[in-house]
Backbone atoms as SQL, in Angstrom:
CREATE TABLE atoms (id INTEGER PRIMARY KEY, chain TEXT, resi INTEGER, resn TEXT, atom TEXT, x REAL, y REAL, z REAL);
INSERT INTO atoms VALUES
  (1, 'A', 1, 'UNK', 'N', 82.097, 91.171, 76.357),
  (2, 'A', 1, 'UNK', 'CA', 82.194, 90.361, 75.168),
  (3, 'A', 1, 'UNK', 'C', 80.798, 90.079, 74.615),
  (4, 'A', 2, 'UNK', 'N', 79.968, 89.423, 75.360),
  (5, 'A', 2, 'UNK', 'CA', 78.488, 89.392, 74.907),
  (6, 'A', 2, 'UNK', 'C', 77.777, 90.758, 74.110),
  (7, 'A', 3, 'UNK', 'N', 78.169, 92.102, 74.647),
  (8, 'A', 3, 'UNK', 'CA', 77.227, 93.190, 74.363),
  (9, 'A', 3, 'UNK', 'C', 77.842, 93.437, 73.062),
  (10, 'A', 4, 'UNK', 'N', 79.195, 93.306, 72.742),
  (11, 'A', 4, 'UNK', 'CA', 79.891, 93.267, 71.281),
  (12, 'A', 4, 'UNK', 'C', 79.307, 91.949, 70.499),
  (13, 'A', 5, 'UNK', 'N', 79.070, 90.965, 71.161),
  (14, 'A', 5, 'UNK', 'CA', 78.486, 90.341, 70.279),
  (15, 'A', 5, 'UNK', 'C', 76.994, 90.341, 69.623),
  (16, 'A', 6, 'UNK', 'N', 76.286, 90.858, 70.395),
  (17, 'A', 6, 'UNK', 'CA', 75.037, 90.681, 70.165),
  (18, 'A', 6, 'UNK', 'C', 74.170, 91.928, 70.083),
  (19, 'A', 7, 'UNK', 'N', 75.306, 92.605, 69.348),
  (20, 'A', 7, 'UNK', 'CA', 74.753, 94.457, 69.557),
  (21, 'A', 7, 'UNK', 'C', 74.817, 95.023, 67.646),
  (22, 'A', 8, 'UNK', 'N', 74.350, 95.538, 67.339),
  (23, 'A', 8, 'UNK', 'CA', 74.336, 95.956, 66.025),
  (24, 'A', 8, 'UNK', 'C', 73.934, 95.024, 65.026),
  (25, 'A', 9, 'UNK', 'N', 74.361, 95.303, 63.213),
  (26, 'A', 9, 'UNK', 'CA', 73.812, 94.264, 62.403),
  (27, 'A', 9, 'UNK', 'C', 73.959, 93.510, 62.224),
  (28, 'A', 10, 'UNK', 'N', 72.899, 92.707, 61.645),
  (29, 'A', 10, 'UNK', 'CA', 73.199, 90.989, 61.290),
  (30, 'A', 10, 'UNK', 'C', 73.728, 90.510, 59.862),
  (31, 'A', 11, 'UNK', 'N', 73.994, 91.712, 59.437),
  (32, 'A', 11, 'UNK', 'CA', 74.234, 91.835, 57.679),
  (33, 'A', 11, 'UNK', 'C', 75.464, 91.851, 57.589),
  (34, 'A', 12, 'UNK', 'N', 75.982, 90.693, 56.567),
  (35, 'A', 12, 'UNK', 'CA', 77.448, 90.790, 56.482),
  (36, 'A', 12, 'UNK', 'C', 78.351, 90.221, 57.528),
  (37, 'A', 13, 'UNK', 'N', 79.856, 90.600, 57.036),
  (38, 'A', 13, 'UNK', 'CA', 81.063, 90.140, 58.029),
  (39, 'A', 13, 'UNK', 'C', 80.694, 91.717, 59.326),
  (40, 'A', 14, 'UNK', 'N', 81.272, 90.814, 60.477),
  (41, 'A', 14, 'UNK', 'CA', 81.084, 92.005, 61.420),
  (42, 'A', 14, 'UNK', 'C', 82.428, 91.757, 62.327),
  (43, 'A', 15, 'UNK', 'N', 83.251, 93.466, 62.382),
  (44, 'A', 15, 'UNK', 'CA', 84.245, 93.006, 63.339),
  (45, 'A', 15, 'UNK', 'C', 84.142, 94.376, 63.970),
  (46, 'A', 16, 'UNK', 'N', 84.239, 93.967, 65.782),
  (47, 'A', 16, 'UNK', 'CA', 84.053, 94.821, 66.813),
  (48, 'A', 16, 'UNK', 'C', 85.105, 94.370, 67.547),
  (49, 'A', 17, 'UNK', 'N', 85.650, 95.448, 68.292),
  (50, 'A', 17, 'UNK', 'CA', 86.448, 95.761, 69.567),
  (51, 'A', 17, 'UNK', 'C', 85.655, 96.507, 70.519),
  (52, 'A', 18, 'UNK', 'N', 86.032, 95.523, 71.728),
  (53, 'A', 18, 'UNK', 'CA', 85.380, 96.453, 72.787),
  (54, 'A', 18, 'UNK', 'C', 86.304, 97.058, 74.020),
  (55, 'A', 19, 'UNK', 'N', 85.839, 97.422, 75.261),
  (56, 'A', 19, 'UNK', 'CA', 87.327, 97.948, 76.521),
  (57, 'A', 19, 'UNK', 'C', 88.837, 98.603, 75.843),
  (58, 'A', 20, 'UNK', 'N', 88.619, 99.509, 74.600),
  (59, 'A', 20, 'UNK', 'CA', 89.381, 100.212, 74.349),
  (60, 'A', 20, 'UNK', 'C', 90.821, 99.570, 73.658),
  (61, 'A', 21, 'UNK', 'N', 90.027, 98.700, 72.647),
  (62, 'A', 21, 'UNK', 'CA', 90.438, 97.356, 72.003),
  (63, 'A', 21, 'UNK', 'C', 90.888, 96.424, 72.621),
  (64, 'A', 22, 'UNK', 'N', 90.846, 96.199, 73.593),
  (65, 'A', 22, 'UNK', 'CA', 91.433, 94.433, 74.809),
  (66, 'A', 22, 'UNK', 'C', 90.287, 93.677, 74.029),
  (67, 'A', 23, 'UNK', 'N', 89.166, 93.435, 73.564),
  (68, 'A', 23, 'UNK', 'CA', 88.357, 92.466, 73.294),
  (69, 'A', 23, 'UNK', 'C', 87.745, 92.875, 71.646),
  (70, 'A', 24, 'UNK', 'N', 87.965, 91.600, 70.996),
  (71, 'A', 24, 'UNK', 'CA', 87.734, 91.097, 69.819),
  (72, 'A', 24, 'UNK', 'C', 86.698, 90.627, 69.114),
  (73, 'A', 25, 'UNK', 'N', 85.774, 90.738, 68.351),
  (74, 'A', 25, 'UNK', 'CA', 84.689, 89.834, 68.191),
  (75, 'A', 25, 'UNK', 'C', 84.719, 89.849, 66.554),
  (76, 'A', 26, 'UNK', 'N', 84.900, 89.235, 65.861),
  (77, 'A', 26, 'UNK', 'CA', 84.695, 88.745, 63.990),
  (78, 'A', 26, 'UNK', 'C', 83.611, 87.660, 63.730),
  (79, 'A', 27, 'UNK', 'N', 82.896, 88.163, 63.013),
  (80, 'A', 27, 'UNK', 'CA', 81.930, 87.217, 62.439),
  (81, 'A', 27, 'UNK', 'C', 81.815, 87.533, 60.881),
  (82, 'A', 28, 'UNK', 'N', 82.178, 86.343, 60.481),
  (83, 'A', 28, 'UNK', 'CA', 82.566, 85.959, 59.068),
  (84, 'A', 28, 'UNK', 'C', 81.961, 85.094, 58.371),
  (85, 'A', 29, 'UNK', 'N', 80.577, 85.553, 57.490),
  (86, 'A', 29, 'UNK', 'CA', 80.029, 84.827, 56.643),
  (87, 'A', 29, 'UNK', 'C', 80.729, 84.156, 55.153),
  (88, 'A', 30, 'UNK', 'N', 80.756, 82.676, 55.771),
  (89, 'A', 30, 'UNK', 'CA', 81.435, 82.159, 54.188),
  (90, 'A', 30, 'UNK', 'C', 80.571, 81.759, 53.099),
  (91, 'A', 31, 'UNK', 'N', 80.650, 81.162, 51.843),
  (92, 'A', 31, 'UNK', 'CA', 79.972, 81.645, 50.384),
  (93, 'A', 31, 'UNK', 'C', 78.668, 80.034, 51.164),
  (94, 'A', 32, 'UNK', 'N', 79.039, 79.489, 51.739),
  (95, 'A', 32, 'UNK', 'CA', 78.266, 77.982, 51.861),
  (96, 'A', 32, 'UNK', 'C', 76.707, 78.716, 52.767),
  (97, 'A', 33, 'UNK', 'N', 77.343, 79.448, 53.363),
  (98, 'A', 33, 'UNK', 'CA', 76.416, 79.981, 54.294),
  (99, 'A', 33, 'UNK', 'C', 76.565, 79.929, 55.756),
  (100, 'A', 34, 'UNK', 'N', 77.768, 79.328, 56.144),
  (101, 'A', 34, 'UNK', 'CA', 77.929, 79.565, 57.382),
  (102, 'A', 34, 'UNK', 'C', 78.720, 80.484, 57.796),
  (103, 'A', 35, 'UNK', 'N', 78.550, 80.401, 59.504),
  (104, 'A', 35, 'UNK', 'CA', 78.910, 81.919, 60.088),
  (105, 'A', 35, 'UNK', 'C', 80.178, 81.454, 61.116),
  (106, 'A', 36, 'UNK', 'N', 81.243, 81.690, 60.324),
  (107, 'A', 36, 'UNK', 'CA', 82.625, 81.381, 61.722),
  (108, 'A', 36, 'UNK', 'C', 82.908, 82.823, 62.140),
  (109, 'A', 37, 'UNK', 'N', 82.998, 82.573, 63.731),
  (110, 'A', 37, 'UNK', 'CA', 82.802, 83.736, 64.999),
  (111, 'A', 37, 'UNK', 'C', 84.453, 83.364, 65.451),
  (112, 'A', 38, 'UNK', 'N', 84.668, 84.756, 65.652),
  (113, 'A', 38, 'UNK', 'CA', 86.347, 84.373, 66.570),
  (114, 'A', 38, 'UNK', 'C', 85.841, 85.699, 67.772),
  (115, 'A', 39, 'UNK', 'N', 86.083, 84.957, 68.576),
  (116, 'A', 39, 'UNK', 'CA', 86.357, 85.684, 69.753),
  (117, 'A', 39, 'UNK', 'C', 87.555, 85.924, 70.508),
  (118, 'A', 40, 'UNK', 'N', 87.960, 86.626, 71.287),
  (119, 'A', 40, 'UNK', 'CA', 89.104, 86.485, 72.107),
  (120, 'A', 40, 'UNK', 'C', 90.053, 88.073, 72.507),
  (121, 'A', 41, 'UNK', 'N', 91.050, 88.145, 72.862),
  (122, 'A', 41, 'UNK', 'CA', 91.773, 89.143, 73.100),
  (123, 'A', 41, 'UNK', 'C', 92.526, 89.784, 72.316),
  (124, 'A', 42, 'UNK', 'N', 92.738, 90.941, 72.077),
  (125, 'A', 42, 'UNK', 'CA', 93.153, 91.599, 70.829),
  (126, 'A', 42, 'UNK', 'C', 94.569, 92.381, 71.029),
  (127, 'A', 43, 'UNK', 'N', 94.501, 93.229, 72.672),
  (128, 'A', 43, 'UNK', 'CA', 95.339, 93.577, 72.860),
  (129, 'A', 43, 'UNK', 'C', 95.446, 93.681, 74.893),
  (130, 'A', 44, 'UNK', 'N', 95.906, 93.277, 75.253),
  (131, 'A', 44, 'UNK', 'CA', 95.641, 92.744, 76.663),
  (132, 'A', 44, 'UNK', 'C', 96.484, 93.881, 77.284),
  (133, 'A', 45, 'UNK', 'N', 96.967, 94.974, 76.587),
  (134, 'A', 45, 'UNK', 'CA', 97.491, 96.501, 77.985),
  (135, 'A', 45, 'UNK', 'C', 96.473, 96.860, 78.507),
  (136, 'A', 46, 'UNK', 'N', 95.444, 97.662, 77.918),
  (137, 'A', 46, 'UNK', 'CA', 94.640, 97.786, 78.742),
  (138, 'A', 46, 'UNK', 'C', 94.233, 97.061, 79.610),
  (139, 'A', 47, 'UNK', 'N', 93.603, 95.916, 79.616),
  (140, 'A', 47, 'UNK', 'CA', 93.474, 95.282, 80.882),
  (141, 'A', 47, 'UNK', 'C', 93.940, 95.242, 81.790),
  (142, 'A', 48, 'UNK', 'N', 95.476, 94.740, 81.557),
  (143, 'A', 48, 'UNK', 'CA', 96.394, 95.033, 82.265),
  (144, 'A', 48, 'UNK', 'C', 96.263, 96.262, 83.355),
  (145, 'A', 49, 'UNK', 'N', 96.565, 97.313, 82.558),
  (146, 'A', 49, 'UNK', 'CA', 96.290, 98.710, 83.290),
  (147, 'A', 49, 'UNK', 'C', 94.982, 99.040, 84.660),
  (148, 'A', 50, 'UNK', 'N', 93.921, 98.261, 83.635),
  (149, 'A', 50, 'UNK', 'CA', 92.772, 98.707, 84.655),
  (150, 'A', 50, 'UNK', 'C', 93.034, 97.361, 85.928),
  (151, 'A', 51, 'UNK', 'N', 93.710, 96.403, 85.697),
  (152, 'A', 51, 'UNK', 'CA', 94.159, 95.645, 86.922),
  (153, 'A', 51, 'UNK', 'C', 94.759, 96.140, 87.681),
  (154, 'A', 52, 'UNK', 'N', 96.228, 96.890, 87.109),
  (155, 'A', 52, 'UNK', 'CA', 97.084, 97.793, 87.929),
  (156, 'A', 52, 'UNK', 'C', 96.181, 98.614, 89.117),
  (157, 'A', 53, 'UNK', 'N', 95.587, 99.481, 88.478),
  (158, 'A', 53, 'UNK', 'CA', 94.640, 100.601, 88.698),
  (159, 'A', 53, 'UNK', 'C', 93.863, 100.070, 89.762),
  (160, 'A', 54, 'UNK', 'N', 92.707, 98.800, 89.488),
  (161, 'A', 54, 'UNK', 'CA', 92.410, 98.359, 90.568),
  (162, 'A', 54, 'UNK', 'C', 92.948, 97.729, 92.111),
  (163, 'A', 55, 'UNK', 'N', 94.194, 97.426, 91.833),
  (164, 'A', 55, 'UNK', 'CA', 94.928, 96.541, 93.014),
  (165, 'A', 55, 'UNK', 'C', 95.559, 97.828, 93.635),
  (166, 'A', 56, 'UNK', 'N', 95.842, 98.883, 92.850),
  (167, 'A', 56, 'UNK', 'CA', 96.621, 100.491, 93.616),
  (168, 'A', 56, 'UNK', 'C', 95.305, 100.557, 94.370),
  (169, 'A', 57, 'UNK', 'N', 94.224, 100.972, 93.569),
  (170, 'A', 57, 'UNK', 'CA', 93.060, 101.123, 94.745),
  (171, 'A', 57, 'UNK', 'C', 92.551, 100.579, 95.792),
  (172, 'A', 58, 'UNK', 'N', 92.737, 99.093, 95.784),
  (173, 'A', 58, 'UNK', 'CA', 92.293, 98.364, 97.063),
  (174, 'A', 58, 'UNK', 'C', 93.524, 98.820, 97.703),
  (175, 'A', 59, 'UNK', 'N', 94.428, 98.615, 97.466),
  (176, 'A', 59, 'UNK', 'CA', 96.023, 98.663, 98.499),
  (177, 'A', 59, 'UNK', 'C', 95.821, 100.166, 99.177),
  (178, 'A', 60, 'UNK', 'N', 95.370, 101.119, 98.472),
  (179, 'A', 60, 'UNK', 'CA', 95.241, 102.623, 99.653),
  (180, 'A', 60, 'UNK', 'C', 94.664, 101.997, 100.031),
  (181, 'A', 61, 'UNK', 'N', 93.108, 101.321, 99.824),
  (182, 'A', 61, 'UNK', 'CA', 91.917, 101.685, 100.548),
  (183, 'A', 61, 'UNK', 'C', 92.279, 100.651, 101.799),
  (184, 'A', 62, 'UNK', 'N', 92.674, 99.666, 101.404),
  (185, 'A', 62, 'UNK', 'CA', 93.141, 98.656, 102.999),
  (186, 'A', 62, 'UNK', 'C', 94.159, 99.819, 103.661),
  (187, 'A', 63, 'UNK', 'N', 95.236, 100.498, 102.941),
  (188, 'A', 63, 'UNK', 'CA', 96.316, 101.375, 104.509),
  (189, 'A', 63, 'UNK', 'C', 95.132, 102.099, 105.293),
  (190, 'A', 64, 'UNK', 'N', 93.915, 102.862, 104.648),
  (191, 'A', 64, 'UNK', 'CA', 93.265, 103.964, 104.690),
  (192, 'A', 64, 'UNK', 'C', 92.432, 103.175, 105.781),
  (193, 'A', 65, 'UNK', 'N', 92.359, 102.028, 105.643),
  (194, 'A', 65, 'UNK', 'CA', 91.673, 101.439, 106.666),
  (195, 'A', 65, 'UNK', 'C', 92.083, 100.871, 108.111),
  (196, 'A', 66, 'UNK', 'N', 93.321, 100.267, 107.863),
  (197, 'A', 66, 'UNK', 'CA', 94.186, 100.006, 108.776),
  (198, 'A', 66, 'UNK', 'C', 94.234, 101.447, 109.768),
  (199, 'A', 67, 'UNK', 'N', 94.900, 102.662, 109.298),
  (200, 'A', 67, 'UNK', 'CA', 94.823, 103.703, 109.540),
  (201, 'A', 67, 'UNK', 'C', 93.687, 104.316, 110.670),
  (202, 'A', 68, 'UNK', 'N', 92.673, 104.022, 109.707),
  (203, 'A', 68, 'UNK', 'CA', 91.442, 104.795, 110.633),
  (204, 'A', 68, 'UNK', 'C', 91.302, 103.266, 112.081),
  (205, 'A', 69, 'UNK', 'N', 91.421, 102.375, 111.186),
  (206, 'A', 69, 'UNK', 'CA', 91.185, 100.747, 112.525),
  (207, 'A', 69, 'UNK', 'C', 92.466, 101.894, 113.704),
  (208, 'A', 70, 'UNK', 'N', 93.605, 101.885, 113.171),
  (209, 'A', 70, 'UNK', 'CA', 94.187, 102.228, 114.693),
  (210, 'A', 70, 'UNK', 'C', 94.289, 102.938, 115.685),
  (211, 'A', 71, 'UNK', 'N', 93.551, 104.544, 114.510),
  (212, 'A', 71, 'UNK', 'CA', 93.391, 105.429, 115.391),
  (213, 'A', 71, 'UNK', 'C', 92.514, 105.175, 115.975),
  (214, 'A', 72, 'UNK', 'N', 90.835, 104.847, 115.970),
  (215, 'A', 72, 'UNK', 'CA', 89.409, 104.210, 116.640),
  (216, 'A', 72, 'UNK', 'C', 90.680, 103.524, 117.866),
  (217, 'A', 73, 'UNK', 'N', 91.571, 102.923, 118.105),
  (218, 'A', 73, 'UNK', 'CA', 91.586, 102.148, 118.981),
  (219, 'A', 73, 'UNK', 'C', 92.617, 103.103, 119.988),
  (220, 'A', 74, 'UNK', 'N', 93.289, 104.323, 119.141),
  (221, 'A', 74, 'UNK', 'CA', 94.213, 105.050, 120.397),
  (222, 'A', 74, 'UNK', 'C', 92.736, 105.845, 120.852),
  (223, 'A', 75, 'UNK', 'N', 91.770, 106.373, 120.601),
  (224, 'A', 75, 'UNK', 'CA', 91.356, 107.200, 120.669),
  (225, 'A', 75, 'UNK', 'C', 90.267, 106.429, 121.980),
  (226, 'A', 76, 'UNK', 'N', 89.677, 105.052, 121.828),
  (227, 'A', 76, 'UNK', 'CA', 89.494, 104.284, 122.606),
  (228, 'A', 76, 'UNK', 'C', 90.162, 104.428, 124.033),
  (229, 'A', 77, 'UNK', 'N', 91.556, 103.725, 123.738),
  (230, 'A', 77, 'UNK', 'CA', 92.734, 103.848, 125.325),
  (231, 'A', 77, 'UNK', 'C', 92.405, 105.016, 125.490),
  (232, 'A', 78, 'UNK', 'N', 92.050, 106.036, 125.273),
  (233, 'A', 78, 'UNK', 'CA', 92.447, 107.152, 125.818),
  (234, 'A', 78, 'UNK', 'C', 90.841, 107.904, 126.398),
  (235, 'A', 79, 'UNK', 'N', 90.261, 107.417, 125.685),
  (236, 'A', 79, 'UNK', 'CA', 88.725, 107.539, 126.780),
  (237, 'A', 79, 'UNK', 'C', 88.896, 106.516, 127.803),
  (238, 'A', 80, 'UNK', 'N', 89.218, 105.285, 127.844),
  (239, 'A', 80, 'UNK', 'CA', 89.180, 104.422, 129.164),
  (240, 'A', 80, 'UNK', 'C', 90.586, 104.590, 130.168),
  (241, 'A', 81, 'UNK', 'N', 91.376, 105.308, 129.462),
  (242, 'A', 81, 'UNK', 'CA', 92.222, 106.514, 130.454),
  (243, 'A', 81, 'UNK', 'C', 91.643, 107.372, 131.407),
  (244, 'A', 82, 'UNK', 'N', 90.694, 108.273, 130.561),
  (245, 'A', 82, 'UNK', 'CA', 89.969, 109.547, 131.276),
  (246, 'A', 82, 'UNK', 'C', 89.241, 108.488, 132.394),
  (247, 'A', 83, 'UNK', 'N', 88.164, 107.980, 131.907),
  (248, 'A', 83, 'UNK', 'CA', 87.010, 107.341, 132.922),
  (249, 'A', 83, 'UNK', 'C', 88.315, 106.258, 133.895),
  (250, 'A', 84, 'UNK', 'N', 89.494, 105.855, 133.640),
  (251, 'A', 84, 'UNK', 'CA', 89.877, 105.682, 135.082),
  (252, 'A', 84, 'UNK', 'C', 90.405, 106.656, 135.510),
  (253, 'A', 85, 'UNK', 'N', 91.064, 107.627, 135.953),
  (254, 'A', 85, 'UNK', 'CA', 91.433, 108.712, 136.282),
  (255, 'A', 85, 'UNK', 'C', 90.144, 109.745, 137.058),
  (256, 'A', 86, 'UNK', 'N', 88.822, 109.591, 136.062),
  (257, 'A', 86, 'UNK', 'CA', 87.980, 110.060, 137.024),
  (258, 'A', 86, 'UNK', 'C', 87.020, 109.209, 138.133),
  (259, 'A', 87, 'UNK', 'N', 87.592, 108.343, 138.152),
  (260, 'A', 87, 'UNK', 'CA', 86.628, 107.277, 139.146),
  (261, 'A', 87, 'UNK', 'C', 87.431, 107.355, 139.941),
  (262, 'A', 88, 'UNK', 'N', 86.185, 108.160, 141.035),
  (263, 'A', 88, 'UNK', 'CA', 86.877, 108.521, 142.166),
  (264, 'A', 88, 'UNK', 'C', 86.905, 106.859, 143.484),
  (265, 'A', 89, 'UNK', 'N', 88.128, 107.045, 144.156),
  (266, 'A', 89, 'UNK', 'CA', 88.754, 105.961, 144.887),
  (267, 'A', 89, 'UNK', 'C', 87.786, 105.804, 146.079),
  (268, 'A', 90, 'UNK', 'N', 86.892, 104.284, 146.098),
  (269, 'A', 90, 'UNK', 'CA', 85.539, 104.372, 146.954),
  (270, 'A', 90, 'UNK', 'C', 85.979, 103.024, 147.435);
């Protein structure tokens, strides 16, 4: 929101969309001389989407982790299998 705001000219009414229109920015010079700014959300799917998108990605990346956590731990039992099996009976 900031880089839409504070990016290009200072001349005139200015209206920008940014994140593939989800964000809004209007700046509207009136005849007195002042400058009313609207900010806010324009169209909130996208966002949406890249939320989706992000929470699919953590959710593999935690199974993907779980995953590798359980095998590290069969693969564990099964070296402290071998080393009892070879310790010979003293």
């Amino acid at each position: 929101m900031l880089v839409l705001m504070f990016t290009g000219d200072n001349e005139g009414d200015v209206h920008k969309t940014g994140l593939f229109g989800a964000l809004e920015f209007d700046a509207v010079e009136r005849p007195d001389g002042v400058v009313d700014v609207t900010a806010g959300l324009g169209n909130p799917v996208p966002i949406l989407i890249i939320f989706l998108v992000l929470v699919v990605q953590m959710a593999l990346i935690q199974v993907m982790f779980r995953r590798l956590k359980r095998r590290r731990e069969q693969l564990l039992e099964e070296m402290r299998a071998r080393e009892a099996d070879d310790v010979p009976a003293g």
